[in-house]
N, C-alpha and C positions, 0 to 999 in steps of 0.2 A: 504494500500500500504506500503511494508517495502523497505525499504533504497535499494533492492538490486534491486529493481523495478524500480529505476531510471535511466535514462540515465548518461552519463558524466557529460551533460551540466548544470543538474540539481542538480548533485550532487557537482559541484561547486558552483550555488544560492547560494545552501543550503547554503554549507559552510560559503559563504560570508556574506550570511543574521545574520548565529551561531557568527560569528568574529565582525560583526556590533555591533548585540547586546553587545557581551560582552567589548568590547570599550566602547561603552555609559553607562554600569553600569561600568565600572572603571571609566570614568570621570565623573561621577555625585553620587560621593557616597553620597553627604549631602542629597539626595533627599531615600539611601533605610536605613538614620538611623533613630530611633525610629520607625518602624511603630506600626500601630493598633492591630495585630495579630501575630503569627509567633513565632518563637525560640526566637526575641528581640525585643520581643513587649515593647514598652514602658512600657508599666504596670508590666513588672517584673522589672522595673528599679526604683523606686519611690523614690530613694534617687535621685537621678538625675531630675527627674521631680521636686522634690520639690527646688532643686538650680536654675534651670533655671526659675521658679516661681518666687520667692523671688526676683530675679531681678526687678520688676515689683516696687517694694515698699520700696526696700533697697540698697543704695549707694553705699554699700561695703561688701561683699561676699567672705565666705570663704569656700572651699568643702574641709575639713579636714580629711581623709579616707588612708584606707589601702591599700598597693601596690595590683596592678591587678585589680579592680574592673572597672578600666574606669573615673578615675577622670581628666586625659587629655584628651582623646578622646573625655569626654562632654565637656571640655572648647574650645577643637579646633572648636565644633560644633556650639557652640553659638557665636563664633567669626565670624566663617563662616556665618553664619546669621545676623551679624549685618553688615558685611560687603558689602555682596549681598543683603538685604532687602527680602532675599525670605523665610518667615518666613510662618512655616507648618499653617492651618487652626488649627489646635489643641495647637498652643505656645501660654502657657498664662504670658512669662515674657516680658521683657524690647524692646521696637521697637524702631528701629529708621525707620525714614520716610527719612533721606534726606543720601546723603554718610556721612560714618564715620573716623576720623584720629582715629586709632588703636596701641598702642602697645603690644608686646607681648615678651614677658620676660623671658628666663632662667636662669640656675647656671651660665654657663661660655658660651663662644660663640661654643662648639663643641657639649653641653647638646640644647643647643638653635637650630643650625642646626640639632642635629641627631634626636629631642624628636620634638618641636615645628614645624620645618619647614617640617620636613615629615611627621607634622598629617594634614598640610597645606595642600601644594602641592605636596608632594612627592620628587623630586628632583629639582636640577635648570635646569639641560638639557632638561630633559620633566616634567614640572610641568602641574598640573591637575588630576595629581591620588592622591592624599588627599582628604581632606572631602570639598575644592573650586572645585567647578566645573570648568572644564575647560575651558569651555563658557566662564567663568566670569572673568578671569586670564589677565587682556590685557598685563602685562608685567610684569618685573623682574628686578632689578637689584643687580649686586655682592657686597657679604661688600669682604672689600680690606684685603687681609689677612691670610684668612680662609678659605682651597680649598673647591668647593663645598657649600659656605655658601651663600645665600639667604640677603639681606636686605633691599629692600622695594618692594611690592607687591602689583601693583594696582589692584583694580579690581570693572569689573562695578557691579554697584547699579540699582536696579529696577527704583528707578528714573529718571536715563539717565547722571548723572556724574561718579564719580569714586571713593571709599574709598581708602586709603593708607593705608597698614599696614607694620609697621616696628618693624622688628625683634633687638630685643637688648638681652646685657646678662648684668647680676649682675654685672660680673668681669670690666665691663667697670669703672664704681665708680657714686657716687651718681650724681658730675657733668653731667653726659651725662642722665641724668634724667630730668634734667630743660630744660624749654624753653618752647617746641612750645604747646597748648592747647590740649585735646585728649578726643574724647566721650566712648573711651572705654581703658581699660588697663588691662591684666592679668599676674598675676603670674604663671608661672607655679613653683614651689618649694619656699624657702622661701629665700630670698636676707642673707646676714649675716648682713649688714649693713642697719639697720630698717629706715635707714632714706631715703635710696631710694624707700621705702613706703609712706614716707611721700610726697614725691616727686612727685610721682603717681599719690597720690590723689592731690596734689594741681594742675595737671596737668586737673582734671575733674573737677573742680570748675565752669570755667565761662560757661562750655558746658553742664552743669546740667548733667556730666558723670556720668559712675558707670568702679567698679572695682574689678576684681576675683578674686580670691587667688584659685588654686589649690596643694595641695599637702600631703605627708604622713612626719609625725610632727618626725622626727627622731633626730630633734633640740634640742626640747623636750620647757620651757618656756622661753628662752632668743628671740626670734626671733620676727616672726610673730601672733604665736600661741598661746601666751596668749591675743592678740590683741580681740581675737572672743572666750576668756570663761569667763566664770561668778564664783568666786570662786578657778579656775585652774579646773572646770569641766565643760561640753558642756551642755548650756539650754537645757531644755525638751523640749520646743515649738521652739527652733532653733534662736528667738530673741534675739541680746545680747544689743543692745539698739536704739533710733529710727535710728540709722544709719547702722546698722550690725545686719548682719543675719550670722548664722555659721548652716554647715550640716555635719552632722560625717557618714562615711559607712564603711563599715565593711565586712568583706568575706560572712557574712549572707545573704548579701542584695543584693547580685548579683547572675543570675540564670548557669553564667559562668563558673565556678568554681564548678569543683566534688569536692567530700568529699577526695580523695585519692590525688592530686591535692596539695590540703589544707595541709594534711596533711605532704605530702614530703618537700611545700614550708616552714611549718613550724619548721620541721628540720634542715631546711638545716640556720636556723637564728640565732643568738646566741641568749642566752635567755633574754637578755636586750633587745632586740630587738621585740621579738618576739609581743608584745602586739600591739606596733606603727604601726606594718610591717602587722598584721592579723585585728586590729582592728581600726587605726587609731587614738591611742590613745598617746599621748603626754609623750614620754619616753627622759630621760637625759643621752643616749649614757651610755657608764661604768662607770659613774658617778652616776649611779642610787645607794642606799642604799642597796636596797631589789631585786638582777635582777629575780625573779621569774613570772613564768607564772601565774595571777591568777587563772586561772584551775585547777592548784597546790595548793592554797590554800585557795580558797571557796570552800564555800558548802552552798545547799539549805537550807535556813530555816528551823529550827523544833522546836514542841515542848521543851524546855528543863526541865527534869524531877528532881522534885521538890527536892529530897534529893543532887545534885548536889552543891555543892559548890560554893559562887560566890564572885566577887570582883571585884570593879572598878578603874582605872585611872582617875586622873582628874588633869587637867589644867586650871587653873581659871586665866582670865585677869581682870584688872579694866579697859582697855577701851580692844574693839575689841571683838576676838574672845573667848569665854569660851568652853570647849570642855571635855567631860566623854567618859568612854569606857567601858562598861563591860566582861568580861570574866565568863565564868563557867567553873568548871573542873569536867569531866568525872571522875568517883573516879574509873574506871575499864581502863582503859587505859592511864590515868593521861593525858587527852590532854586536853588544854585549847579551847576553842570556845568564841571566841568574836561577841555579839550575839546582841548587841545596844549600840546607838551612843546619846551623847548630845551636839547639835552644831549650839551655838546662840551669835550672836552679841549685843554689847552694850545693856545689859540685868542687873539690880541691881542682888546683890548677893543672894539676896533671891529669884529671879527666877531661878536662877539655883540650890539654897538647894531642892527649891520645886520641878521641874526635877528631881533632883536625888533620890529624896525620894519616889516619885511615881513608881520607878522601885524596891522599895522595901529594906525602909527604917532602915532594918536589914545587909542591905550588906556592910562591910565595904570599904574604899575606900584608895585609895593611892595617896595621890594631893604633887602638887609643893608648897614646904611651903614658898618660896623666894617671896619678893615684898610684902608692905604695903598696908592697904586699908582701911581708916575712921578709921586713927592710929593704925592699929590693924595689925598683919601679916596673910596672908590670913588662913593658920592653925588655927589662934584663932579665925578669922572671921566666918570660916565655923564652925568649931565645936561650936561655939557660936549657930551658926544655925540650929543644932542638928543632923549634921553629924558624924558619926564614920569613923573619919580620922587618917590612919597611914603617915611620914612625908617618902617622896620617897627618894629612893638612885639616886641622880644624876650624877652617873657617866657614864656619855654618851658612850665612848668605849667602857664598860664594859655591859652596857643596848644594844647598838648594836649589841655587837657581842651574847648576850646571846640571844638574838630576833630573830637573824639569823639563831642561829642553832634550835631554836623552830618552826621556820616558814619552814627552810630546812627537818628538820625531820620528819614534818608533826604533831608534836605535839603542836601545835599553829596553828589553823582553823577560819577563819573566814565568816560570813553569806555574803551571795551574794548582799545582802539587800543595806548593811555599804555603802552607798552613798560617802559619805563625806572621808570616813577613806578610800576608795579605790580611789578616787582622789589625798587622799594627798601622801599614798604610790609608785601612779606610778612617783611624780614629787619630791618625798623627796631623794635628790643627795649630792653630796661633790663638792666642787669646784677644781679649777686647783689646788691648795694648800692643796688638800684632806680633807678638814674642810666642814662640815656637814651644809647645808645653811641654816639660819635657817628661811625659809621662808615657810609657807602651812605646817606645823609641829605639830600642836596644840594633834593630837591626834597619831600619834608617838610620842611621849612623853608619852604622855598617855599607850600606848601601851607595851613603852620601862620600864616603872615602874611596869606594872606589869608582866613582861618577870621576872625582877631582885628580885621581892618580892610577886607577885601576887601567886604563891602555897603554899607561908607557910602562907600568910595570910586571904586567900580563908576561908569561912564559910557556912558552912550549915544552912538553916533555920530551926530550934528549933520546 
């Protein structure tokens, strides 16, 4: 029977039955996100799956990721589930059983209403087209102020009481963060003022709470963000210690996002930018040293062939960090390739001659000769140890700006591999006073020495 087969009165049912339905998938969108199969199936989302996991066994949660991928949308979702209790057959993180006191957090109160409160409920007039169903919505009230803003949102619990969730923003100040107890609290972006973090968490103490951080790190390490890395780089297994779990996503990891997409969004960023904004990765605004894309300047590993040229950096500490850097120079293009890393803590100094020598105890090297060590200055230390050490030119502007235009030109590449040396470079910045911080630097130094000296003192193995 086709549509034209029907009478009038049928063909308004119809309609009515068409309008029904789609009322009910507007007000119960929590119930068509993640499912099983389909264009968003869960399982094309597994950085998401693994944040909402983690909740299960860690206090405090951070989903540190790149613009677009859905890192608010998932925190609106797991709110919405603590709040209603109606948690899928397949969620394997954090439950509550009983209602929850909630808050939920943005930049300023118009980021709060336009980002937080619309993944809520959608509006204040008709709230229940967000990710709360609107079954569960029993009421609303205005913050005083802000047209259209949203702040406190009851809504019933599976159990038969009510959670409260109340919307707040950063700009309010860390005062209005104290006080009343809370089983749940998210971030959506990063507060400037880290103390209303701390504020947070002390707020989930006696309620055995937990607490989210959603956001894309464009802060870069003063904020939140080095709160959840290890080093100033993201764990591999996502632990950062028994209380903190961190998850990084990336344009990779989401099925959302075409390649053409990708690439317009990553145009349209400035190039400091661009790393934070596509991959989640903790950039220091134009403060950054180096603002380049690393695409720009890895490359896969390879072989390096044997008649090539090589020389190292080295920075040697008596406590902390000790750090090498190798380069090879292509003798047909004259481009350096930085190609391994040596980078070990509180280690005697003949663990690291021995490191260095295993990479091939003919290459000479270029170390920082400043600072004593068992009376000795570190130059006389190491060559005592049977390194072939030239002393480095330390002049930092001069190392910088010659690094620059190596890295700019493309004749200075480095291995995709460089864990370490590509951690320090997204977060090595200047400060407001343009002074070069000298913090997570150990092997730009290294890098910067052999920028300044590293081709005339390059060596071929004999």
């Amino acid at each position: 029977m086709s549509l034209n087969d029907l009478s009038l009165e049928e063909k308004r049912e119809l309609l009515a039955a068409l309008e029904e339905k789609e009322r009910r998938v507007k007000e119960n969108k929590l119930f068509q996100m993640f499912p099983e199969e389909g264009e968003h199936s869960r399982f094309k989302y597994p950085k998401q799956l693994e944040f909402f996991k983690a909740g299960k066994d860690y206090k405090e949660r951070a989903f540190i990721a790149a613009n677009r991928v859905g890192k608010t949308e998932g925190g609106a979702y797991e709110i919405s589930l603590h709040a209603t209790g109606l948690y899928p057959d397949w969620w394997e993180g954090r439950r509550f059983t009983e209602p929850c006191n909630i808050w939920c957090a943005g930049v300023n109160n118009e980021a709060t209403r336009d980002i937080i409160q619309e993944k809520l409920i959608r509006s204040k007039i008709n709230p229940g087209l967000g990710m709360l169903p609107k079954s569960t919505i029993s009421r609303v009230t205005t913050r005083p102020g802000v047209p259209d803003a949203v702040q406190d949102i009851y809504v019933k619990h599976v159990s038969g009481g009510h959670s409260l969730i109340t919307l707040k923003s950063f700009e309010q100040g860390r005062e209005k963060f104290q006080g009343t107890s809370q089983h749940v609290v998210w971030l959506d972006e990063e507060p400037e003022d880290r103390g209303i973090y701390s504020e947070c968490l002390t707020r989930t103490l006696t309620t055995q709470g937990i607490i989210l951080c959603t956001f894309t790190p464009l802060k870069g390490l003063f904020n939140i963000a080095p709160m959840f890395l290890v080093d100033s780089t993201f764990p591999k297994d996502g632990i950062v210690s028994a209380s903190k779990y961190v998850v990084n996503a990336t344009w990779d990891d989401v099925p959302h996002l075409i390649e053409a997409d990708k690439q317009h969004l990553l145009q349209s960023y400035s190039p400091h930018e661009r790393a934070a904004r596509s991959k989640g990765l903790p950039l220091l605004g134009s403060g950054v040293v180096y603002p380049l894309n690393e695409s720009d300047i890895c490359v896969e590993p390879f072989k390096i062939p044997e008649h090539w040229a090589r020389v190292y950096g080295f920075d040697p500490a008596a406590v902390g960090v000790a750090a090498a850097l190798w380069g090879a120079v292509d003798p047909d293009t004259e481009t350096m390739y930085l190609y391994s890393e040596h980078y070990r803590k509180e280690a005697e100094p003949a663990i690291h001659a021995q490191a260095i020598k295993a990479r091939g105890n003919w290459i000479p090297g270029i170390i920082d000769p400043a600072g004593n060590q068992n009376g000795q200055t570190r130059w006389e230390l190491y060559t005592d140890l049977g390194l072939t050490l030239y002393r480095a030119n330390k002049d930092v502007d001069a190392g910088v700006e010659t690094t620059w235009q190596y890295l700019s030109t493309g004749q200075m590449k480095v291995f995709s591999h460089l864990t370490n040396f590509l951690s320090e470079i997204r977060v090595y910045c200047r400060d407001d006073n343009g002074k070069i911080v000298k913090k997570h630097d150990h092997l730009m130094d290294c890098m910067r020495y052999m920028a300044i000296m590293g081709f005339d003192v390059a060596e071929a193995r004999e």
